[in-house]
NUGU-882731 format. One line per 3 residues: number of its first residue (from 1); their letters; for each residue x, y, z of C-alpha. Coordinates in nm, 3 decimals. Example, Ala and Ser with C-alpha at 12.3 -4.5 7.8 and 13.67 -1.06 7.14 Angstrom:
// NUGU-882731
1> as> 1.230 -0.450 0.780  1.367 -0.106 0.714
// end
This chain:
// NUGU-882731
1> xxx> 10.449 10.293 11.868  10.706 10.011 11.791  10.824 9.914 11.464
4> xxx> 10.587 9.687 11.310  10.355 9.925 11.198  9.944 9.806 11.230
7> xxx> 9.876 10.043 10.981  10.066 9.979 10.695  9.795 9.884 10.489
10> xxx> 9.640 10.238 10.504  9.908 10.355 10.271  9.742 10.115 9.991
13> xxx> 9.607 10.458 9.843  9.289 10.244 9.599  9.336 9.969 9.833
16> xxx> 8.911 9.831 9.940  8.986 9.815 10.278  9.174 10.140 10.328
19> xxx> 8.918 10.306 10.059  8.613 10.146 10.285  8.785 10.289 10.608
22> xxx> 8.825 10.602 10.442  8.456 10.616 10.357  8.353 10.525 10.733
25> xxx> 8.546 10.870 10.825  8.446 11.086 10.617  8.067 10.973 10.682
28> xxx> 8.170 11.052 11.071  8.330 11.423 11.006  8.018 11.482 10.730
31> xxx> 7.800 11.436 11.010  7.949 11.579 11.278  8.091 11.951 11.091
34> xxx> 7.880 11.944 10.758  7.569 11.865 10.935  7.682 12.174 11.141
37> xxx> 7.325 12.391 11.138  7.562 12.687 11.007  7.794 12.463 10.749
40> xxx> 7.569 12.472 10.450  7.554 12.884 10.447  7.930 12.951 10.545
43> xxx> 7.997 12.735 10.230  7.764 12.913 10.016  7.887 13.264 10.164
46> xxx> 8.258 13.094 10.025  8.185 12.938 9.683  8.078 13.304 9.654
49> xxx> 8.425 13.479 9.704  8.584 13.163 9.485  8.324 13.240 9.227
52> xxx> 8.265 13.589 9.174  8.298 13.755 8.865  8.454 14.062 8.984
55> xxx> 8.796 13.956 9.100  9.044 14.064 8.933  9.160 13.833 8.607
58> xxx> 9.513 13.841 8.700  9.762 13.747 8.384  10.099 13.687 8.188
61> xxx> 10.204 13.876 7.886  10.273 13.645 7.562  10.440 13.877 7.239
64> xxx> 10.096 14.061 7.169  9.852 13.893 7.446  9.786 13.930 7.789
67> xxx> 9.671 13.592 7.943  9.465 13.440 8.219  9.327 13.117 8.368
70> xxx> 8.996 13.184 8.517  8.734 12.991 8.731  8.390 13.075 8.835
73> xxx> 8.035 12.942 8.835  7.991 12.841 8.498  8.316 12.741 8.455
76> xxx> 8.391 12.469 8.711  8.700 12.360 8.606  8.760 12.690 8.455
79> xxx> 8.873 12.850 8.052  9.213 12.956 7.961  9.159 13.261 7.800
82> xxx> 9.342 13.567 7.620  9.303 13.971 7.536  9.513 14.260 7.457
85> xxx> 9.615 14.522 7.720  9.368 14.768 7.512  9.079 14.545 7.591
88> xxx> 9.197 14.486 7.932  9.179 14.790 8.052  8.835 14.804 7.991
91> xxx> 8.565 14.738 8.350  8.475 14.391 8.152  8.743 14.312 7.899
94> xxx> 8.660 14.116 7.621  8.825 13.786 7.620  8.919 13.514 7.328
97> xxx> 8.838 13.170 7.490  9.143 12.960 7.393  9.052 12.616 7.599
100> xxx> 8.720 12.551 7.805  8.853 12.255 8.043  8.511 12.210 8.149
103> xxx> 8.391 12.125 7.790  8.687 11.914 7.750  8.673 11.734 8.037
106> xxx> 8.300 11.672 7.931  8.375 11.491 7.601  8.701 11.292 7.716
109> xxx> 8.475 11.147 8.065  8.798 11.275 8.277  8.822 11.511 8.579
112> xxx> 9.065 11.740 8.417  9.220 12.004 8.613  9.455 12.318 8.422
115> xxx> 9.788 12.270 8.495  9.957 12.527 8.291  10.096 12.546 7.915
118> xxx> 10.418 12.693 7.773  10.376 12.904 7.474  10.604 12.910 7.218
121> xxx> 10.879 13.208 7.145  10.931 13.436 6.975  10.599 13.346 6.724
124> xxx> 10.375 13.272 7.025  10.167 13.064 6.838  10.152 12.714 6.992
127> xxx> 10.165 12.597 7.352  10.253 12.300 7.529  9.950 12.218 7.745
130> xxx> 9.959 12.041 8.077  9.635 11.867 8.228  9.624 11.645 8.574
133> xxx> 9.404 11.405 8.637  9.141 11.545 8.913  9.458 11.765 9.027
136> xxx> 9.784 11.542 9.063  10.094 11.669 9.004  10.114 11.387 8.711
139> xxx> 10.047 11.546 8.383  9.934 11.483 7.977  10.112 11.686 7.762
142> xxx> 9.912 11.822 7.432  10.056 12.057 7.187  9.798 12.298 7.115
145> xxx> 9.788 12.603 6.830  9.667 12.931 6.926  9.530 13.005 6.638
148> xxx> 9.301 12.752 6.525  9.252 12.703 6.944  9.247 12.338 6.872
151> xxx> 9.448 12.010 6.954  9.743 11.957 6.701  9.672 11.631 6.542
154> xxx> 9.990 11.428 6.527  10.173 11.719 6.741  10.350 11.700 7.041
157> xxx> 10.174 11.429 7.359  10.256 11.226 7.649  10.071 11.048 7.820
160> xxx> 10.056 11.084 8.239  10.370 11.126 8.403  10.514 11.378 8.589
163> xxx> 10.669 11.511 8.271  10.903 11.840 8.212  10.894 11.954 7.869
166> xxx> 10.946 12.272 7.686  11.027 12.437 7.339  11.393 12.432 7.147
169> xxx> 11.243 12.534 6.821  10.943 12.507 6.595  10.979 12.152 6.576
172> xxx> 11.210 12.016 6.926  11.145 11.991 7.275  11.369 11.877 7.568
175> xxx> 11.144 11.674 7.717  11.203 11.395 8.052  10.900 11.190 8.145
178> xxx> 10.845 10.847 8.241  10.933 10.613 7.956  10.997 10.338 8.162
181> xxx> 11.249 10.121 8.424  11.560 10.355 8.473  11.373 10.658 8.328
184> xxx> 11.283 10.820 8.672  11.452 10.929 8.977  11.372 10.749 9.294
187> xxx> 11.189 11.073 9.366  10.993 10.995 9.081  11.113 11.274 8.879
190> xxx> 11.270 11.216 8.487  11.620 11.126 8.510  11.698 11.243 8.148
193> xxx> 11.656 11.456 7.915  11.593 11.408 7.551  11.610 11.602 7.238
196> xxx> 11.283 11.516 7.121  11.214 11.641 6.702  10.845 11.636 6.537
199> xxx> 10.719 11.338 6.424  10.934 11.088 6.597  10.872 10.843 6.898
202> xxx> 10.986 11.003 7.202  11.134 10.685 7.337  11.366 10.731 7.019
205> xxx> 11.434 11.058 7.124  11.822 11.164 7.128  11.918 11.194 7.526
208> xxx> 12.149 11.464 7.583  12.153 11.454 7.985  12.192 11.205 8.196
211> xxx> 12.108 11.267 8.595  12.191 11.005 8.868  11.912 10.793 9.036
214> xxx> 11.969 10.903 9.352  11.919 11.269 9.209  11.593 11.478 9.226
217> xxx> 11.498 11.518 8.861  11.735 11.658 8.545  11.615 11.906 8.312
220> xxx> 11.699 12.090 8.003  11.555 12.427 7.842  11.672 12.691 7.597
223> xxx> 11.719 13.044 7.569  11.532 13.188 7.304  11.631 13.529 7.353
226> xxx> 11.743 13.698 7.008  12.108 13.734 7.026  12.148 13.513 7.344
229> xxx> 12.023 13.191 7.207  12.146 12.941 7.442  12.094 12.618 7.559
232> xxx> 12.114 12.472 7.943  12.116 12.138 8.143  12.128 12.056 8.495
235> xxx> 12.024 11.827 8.721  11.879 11.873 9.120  12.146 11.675 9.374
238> xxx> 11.864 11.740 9.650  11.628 11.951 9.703  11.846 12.276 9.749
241> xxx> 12.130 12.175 9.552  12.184 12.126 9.169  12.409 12.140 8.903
244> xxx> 12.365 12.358 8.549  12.572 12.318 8.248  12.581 12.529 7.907
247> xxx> 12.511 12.292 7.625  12.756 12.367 7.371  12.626 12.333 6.982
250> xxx> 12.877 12.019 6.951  12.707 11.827 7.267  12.972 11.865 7.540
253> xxx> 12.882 12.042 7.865  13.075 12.319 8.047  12.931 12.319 8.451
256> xxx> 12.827 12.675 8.557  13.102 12.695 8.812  12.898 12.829 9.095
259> xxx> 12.842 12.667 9.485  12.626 12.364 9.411  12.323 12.537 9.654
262> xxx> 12.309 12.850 9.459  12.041 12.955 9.231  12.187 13.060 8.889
265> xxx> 12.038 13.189 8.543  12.153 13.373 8.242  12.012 13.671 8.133
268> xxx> 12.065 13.864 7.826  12.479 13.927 7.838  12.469 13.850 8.234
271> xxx> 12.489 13.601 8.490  12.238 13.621 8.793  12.331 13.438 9.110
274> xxx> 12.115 13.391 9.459  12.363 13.261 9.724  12.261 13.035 10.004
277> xxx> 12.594 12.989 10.153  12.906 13.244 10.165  13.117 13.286 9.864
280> xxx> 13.334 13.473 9.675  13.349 13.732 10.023  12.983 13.759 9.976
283> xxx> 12.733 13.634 10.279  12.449 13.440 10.286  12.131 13.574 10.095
286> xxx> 12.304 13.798 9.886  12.258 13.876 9.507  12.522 13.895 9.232
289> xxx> 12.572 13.975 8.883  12.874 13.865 8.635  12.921 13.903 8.300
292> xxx> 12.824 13.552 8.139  13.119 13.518 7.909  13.316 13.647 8.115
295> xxx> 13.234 13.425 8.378  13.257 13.119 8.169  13.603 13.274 8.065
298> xxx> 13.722 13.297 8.426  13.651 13.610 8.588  13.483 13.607 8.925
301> xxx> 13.435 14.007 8.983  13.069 14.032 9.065  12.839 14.304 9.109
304> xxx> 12.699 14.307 9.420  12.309 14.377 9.357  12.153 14.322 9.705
307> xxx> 12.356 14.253 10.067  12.158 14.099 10.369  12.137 14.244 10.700
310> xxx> 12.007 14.113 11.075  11.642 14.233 10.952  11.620 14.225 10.607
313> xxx> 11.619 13.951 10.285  11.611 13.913 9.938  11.233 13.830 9.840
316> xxx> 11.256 13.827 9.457  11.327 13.978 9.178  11.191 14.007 8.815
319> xxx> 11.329 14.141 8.525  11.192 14.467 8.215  11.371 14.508 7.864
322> xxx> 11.638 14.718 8.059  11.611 14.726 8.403  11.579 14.459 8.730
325> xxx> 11.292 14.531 9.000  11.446 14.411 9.322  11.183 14.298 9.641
328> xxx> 11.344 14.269 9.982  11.153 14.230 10.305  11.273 14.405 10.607
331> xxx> 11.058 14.248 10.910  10.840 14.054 10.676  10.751 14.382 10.527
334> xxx> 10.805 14.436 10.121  11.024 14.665 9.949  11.069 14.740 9.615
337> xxx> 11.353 14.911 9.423  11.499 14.989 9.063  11.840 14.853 8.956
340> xxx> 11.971 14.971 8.639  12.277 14.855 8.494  12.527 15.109 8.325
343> xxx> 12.882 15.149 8.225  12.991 15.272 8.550  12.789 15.039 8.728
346> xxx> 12.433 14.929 8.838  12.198 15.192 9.008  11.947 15.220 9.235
349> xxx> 11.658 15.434 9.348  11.281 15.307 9.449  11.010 15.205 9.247
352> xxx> 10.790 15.518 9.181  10.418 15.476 9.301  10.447 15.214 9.604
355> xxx> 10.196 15.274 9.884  10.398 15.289 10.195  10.283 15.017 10.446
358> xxx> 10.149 14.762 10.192  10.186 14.410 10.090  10.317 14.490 9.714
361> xxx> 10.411 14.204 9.456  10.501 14.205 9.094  10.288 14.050 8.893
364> xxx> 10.480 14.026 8.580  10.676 14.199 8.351  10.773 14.230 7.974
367> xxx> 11.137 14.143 7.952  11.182 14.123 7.590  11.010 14.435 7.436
370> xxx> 10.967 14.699 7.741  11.033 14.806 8.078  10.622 14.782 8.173
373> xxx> 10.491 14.577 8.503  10.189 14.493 8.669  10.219 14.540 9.056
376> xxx> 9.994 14.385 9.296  9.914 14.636 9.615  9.727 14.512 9.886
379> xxx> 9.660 14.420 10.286  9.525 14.236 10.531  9.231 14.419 10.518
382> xxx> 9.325 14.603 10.193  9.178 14.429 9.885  9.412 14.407 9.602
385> xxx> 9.462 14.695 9.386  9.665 14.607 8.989  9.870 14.830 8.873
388> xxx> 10.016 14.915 8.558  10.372 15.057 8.501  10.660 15.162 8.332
391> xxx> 10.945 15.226 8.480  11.024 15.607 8.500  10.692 15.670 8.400
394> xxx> 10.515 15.629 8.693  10.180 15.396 8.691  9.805 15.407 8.669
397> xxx> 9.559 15.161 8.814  9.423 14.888 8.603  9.216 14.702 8.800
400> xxx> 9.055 14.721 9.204  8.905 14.405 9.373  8.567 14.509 9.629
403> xxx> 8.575 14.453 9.972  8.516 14.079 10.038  8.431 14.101 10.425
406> xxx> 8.303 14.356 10.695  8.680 14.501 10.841  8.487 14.739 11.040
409> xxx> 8.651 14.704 11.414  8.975 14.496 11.289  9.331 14.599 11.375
412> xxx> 9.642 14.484 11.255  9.919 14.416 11.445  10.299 14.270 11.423
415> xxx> 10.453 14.154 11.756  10.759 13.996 11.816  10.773 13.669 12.046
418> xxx> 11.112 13.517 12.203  11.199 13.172 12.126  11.360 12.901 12.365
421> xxx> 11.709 12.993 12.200  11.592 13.358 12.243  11.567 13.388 11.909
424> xxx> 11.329 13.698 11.826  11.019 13.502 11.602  10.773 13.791 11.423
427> xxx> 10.417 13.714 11.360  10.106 13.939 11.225  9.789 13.936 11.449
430> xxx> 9.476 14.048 11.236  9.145 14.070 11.443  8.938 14.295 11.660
433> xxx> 9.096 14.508 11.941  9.147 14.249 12.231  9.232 14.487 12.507
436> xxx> 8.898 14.634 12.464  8.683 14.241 12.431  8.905 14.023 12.602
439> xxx> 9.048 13.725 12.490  8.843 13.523 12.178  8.838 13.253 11.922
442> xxx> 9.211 13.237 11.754  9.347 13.080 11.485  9.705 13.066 11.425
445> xxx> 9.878 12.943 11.102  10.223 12.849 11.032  10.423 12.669 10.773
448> xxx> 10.825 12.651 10.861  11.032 12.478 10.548  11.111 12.481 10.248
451> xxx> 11.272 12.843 10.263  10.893 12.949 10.199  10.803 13.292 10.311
454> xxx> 10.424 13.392 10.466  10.412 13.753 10.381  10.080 14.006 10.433
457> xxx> 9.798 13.949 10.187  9.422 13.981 10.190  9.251 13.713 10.254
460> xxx> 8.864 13.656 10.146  8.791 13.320 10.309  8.941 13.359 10.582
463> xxx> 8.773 13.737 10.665  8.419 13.621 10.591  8.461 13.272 10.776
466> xxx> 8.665 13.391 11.049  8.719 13.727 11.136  8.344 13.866 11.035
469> xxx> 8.233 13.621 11.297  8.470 13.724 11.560  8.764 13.555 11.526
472> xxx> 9.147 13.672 11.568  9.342 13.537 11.242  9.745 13.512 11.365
475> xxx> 10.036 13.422 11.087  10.378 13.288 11.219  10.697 13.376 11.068
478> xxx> 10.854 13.066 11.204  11.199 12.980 11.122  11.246 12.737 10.812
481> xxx> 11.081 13.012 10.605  11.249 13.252 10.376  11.115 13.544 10.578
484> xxx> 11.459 13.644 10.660  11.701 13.450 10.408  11.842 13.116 10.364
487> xxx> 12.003 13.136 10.728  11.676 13.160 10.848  11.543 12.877 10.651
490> xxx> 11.865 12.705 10.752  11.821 12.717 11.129  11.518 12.402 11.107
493> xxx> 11.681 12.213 10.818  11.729 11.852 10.953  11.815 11.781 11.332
496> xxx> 11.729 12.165 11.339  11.369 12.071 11.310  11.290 12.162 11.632
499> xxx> 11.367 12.499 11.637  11.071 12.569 11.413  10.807 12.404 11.670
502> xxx> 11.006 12.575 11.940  10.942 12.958 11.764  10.553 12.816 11.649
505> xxx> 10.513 12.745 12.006  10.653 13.099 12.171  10.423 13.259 11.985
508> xxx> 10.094 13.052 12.062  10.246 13.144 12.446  10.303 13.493 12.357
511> xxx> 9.920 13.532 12.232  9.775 13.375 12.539  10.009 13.612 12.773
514> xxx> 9.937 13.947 12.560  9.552 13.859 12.626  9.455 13.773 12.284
517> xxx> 9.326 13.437 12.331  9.367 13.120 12.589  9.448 12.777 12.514
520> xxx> 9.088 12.652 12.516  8.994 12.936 12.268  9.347 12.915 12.050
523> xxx> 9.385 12.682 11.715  9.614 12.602 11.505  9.611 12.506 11.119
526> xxx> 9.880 12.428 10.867  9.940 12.209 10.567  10.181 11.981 10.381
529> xxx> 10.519 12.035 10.578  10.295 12.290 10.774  10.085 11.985 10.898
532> xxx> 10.419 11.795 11.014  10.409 12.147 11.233  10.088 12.094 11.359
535> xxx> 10.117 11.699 11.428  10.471 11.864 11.626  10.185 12.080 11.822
538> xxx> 9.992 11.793 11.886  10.265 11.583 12.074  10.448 11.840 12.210
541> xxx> 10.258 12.079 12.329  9.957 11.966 12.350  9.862 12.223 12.627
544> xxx> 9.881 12.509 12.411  9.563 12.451 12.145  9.173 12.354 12.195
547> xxx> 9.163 12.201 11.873  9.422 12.116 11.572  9.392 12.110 11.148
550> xxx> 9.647 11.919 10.981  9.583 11.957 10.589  9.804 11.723 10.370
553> xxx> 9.978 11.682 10.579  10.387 11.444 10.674  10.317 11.265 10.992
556> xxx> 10.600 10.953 10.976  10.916 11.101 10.932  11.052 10.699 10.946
559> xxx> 10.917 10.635 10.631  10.850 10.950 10.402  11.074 10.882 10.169
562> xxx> 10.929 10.584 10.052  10.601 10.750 9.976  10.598 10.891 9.635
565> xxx> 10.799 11.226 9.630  10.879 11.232 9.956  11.256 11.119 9.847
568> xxx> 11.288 11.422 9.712  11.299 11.598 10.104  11.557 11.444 10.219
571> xxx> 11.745 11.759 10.192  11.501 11.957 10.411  11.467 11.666 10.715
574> xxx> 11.699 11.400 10.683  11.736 11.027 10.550  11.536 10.758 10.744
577> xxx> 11.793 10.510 10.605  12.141 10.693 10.758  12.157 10.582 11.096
580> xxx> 12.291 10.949 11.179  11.945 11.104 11.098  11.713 10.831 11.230
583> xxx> 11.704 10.927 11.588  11.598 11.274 11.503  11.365 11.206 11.234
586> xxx> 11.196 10.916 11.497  11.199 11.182 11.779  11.032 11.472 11.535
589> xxx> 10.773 11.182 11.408  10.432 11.249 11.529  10.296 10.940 11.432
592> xxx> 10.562 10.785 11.637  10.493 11.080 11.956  10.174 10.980 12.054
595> xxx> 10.070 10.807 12.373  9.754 10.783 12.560  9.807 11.147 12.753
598> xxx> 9.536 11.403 12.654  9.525 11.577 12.317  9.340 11.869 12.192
601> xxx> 9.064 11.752 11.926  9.281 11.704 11.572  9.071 11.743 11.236
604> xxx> 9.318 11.541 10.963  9.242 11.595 10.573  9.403 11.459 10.291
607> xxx> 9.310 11.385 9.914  9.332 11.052 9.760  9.464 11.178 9.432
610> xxx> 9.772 11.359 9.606  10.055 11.213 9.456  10.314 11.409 9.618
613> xxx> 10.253 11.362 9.993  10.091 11.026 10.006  9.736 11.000 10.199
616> xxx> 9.889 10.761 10.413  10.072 10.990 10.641  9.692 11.103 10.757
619> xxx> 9.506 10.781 10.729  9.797 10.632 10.986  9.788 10.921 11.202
622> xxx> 9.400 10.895 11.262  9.371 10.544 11.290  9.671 10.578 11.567
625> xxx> 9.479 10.853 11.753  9.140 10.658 11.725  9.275 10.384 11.871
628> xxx> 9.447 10.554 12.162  9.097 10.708 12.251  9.179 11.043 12.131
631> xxx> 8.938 11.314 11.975  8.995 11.297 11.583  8.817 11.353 11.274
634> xxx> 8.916 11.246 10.911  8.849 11.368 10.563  8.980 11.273 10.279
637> xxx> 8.889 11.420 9.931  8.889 11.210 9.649  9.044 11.439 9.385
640> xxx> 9.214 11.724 9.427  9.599 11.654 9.443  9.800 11.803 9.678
643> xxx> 9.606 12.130 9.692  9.290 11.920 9.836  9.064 12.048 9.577
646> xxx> 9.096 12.053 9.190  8.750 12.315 9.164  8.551 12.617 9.353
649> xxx> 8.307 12.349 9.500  8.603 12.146 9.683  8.797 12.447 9.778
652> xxx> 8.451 12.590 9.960  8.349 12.314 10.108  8.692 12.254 10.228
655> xxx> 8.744 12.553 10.413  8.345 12.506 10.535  8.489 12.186 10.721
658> xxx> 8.785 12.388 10.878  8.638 12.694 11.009  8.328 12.485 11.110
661> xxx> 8.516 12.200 11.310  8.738 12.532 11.445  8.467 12.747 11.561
664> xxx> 8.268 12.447 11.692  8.575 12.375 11.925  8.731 12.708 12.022
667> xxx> 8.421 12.959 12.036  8.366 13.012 12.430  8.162 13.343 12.381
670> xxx> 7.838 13.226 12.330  7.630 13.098 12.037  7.515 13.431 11.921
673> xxx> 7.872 13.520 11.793  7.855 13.184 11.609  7.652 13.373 11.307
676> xxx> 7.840 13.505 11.043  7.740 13.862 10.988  7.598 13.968 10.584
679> xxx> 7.733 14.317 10.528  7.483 14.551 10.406  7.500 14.714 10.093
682> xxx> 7.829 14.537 10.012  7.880 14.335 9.707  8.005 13.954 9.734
685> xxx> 8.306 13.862 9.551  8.634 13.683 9.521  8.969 13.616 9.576
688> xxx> 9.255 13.505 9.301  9.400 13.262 9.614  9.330 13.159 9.988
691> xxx> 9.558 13.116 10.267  9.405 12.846 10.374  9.538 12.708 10.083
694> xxx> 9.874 12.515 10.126  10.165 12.676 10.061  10.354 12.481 9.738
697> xxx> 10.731 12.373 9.838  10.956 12.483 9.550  10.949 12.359 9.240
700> xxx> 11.151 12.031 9.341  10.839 11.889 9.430  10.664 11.941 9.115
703> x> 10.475 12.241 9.199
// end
């Protein structure tokens, strides 16, 4: 591949001829995987799970309201929706329809997808509602009341940009969107932020923040809390790095004095600081607590909340009315305790009612009035189970999701595989017992960036289109996740790269020597920076895989920040334009890897309407490996965004093409294993989100 690129004109996203070549594909891979004999009934079997109506309604807690965004088969593009906890509890709560999208979408003639809203505090009584167009990360912005459920004529609304807005008052928003030349980042993010009072024209909006070009995005929000009303600025240097400033009542700044790649907030009369690097005689990973006016007075005494070890990492934490619920993960595995603050200290002890051995996750919690949460208990082959707590009170169970696929004769396993640095890599093997079968139809999945951890959950799609029909699902804990801190995140951030293909690769060897699987049976899948993994996989070990899925995926590391957000990851990989990063970026390119020596078959899918990572990195990488003779397939969805499907019916027929195109090309057991198997007597149902999904980078890139 030299440097005048043939296939430039495949990033002209709307462009005829690219759009025409993009048709010619997708006519190929509809008639080679959808025309599959068994496509049409896989999808139904997974529109199903997407669709059912008893999964649970998972929500957030506004004042007096409990609410939820919900999909299913009347509702396409789904309602946003509202009850009390009262009602709730009930088998089929009874639910106050706030916004039918579908209806909406209907009378306007647009492909609207839900994009969130921001309700205002403390009165909770009108939101700030985001729609994308067919699922880009470009919004509208519509002030909406909650109690008439209705559009506010002459309220709050910008047009499509990829906007951040939220509430000061009754009547102000800080608010940065695209209002024209020298409004936006060259990550195409807002550059300022404006004061922006009711009635007025947002370009005449007072701008109180001011970020530099070269930045990520600024932003501005305020603190509603009663007694703690404060207001904040900032502005993202990169994508791990920002700045955050109180906003005195006068308009100067004072800068949060912390390192410039640590996450800080204020809560309540405290300070809350994530560390990413070593400071104040506190490692990497750890989690710290000041007094906020003290801090801003001086004083640098922290409370140390949470220390790192080898094995273990901060996972999250979420705040009740008086108390902080820590998660760690030691080994990829969740724990979950109490912090407390007093006079004499904080204090610990664990959160009463955890299964042992379970994937657990808060759901949410009630900072302002109480210390309630909803918990989230589950498995790989564990369906999710919602509970409802209160801290020192112990907790009932709200809600329990059905069985989505036959388990009967799957295991789970975690093993361990050594890296080329000897590095020791974890990764979860779900399947049936391959000591007693033999080696069979694998998939393995991996994502590696973005400090994004893949932790235990139970996954619908994948069980019924995968593992009822044989299949051995594997997850990689590859390094560039969060699975074990920043350090480990750290260890593949630019010229590092390598190091996650390295561990993604030790384990694919580690399956075929354990007996699992063999390279003509094994797969792998992966999306967004996970498809940069798999294009690594592709042309560099190409001896490892019988067949490849690249979703969304960054395939010319010369030239991604050029293509709409991809400035914004320059942080993570490098900068094509510093001549000290361009040799590594060039030798971690797979569109600039590939030659004419034998390749597993690749299946590449994109969206047209992703406008984060540009369809172009695909289109180029298929064209390349079509003209080189190699096995390839193309599909690129129309809408969607950077998800790959903005509804039910694109998300099922989505994962229809992968599993199809996957079992087509690794299956070496015979065609009878090819049929899925119906459970008897088991009801069909859903699942709130899929792995196959692709994991969203942090919130840098407008997720």
């Amino acid at each position: 591949m030299n440097d005048d690129d043939p296939y430039l004109w495949l990033e002209d996203i709307s462009g005829e001829a690219a759009l025409a070549w993009v048709a010619e594909r997708n006519a190929e891979t509809a008639d080679e995987v959808a025309g599959d004999a068994g496509f049409g009934a896989l999808k139904a079997r997974l529109r199903e799970v997407l669709d059912a109506s008893d999964r649970i309604p998972y929500t957030v807690r506004r004042g007096a309201y409990l609410y939820n965004f919900w999909r299913d088969a009347e509702h396409l593009r789904g309602v946003w929706r509202r009850t009390t906890l009262e009602r709730y509890r009930r088998d089929e709560p009874e639910w106050e329809v706030l916004l039918d999208v579908d209806a909406l979408a209907a009378a306007e003639g647009e492909k609207w997808v839900w994009d969130g809203a921001r309700v205002r505090r403390p009165d909770y009584d009108r939101a700030l509602v985001r729609l994308s167009r067919d699922g880009g990360d470009a919004v509208v912005v519509r002030e909406f009341d909650l109690g008439t459920r209705e559009f506010v004529d002459g309220g709050f609304r910008l047009p499509e940009a990829k906007t951040r807005i939220g509430w000061v008052d009754a009547d102000t928003v800080f608010v940065g969107t695209d209002l024209g030349p020298g409004s936006l980042t060259d990550s195409g993010y807002p550059r300022t932020v404006r004061r922006w009072r009711r009635g007025t024209p947002v370009e005449e909006a007072e701008t109180v923040f001011e970020a530099e070009s070269g930045d990520v995005s600024a932003w501005g929000q305020r603190d509603t809390t009663p007694g703690f009303e404060r207001e904040f600025v900032g502005r993202s240097l990169d994508f791990f790095r920002s700045e955050t400033y109180l906003l005195r009542p006068d308009g100067t700044r004072v800068r949060i004095d912390v390192p410039d790649d640590a996450l800080a907030y204020a809560h309540r009369q405290y300070l809350i600081v994530t560390l990413k690097s070593p400071w104040l005689g506190q490692p990497t990973g750890s989690l710290l607590a000041f007094g906020f006016d003290a801090f801003m007075a001086g004083d640098r005494t922290p409370e140390v909340l949470f220390t790192p070890d080898r094995r273990t990492a901060l996972a999250g934490h979420s705040w009740t009315r008086n108390h902080l619920i820590l998660e760690t993960m030691r080994d990829v595995s969740t724990r979950i305790e109490v912090l407390t603050p007093a006079p004499g200290g904080w204090t610990r002890e664990p959160l009463v009612g955890v299964p042992p051995l379970s994937a657990v996750g808060v759901v949410d919690t009630d900072p302002d009035e109480s210390d309630e949460y909803f918990l989230d208990v589950s498995g790989f082959l564990q369906p999710s189970t919602l509970r409802l707590g209160r801290i020192g009170a112990g907790s009932e169970v709200l809600k329990q999701a059905p069985h989505r696929f036959d388990s009967t004769g799957l295991t789970v396993a975690q093993h361990f595989a050594t890296s080329g640095d000897g590095t020791s890599v974890p990764y979860f093997v779900i399947g049936p017992d391959r000591a007693a079968t033999g080696p069979g139809p694998t998939l393995l999945y991996g994502y590696g960036g973005f400090e994004v951890s893949l932790t235990p959950y139970y996954g619908a799609v994948t069980g019924r289109a995968w593992l009822e029909r044989g299949g051995t699902y594997v997850i990689a804990n590859i390094r560039g996740g969060g699975e074990y801190g920043p350090d480990w995140h750290q260890a593949a951030l630019g010229a590092r790269r390598p190091r996650a293909f390295e561990d993604f690769a030790a384990v694919a060897q580690d399956l075929i020597a354990r007996g699992i699987t063999t390279p003509d049976m094994l797969g792998a899948s992966g999306g967004s920076n996970g498809g940069l993994l798999m294009g690594a996989m592709l042309t560099r070990h190409p001896e490892l895989f019988g067949a490849i899925v690249a979703q969304v995926p960054l395939l010319d590391m010369t030239r991604f920040h050029k293509l709409l957000a991809g400035a914004s990851w320059i942080a993570e990989y490098g900068d094509p334009d510093d001549e000290a990063d361009l040799p590594h970026l060039r030798a971690i390119s797979p569109y600039h890897g590939l030659d004419d020596r034998d390749r597993p078959p690749v299946l590449l899918m994109t969206s047209t309407r992703d406008d984060r990572v540009h369809p172009g990195h695909a289109r180029k990488m298929a064209a390349r490996l079509r003209e080189l003779g190699h096995r390839v397939l193309f599909h690129e969805n129309t809408g969607g965004g950077h998800a790959g499907a903005g509804d039910n019916e694109q998300a099922a027929h989505n994962s229809a093409l992968v599993y199809t195109y996957l079992w087509q090309r690794l299956n070496r057991t015979g065609a009878a294993a090819t049929e899925a198997k119906v459970p008897a007597g088991r009801a069909e149902a859903t699942v709130t989100a899929t792995p196959s999904a692709v994991p969203a980078e942090p919130s840098g890139t407008g997720s």
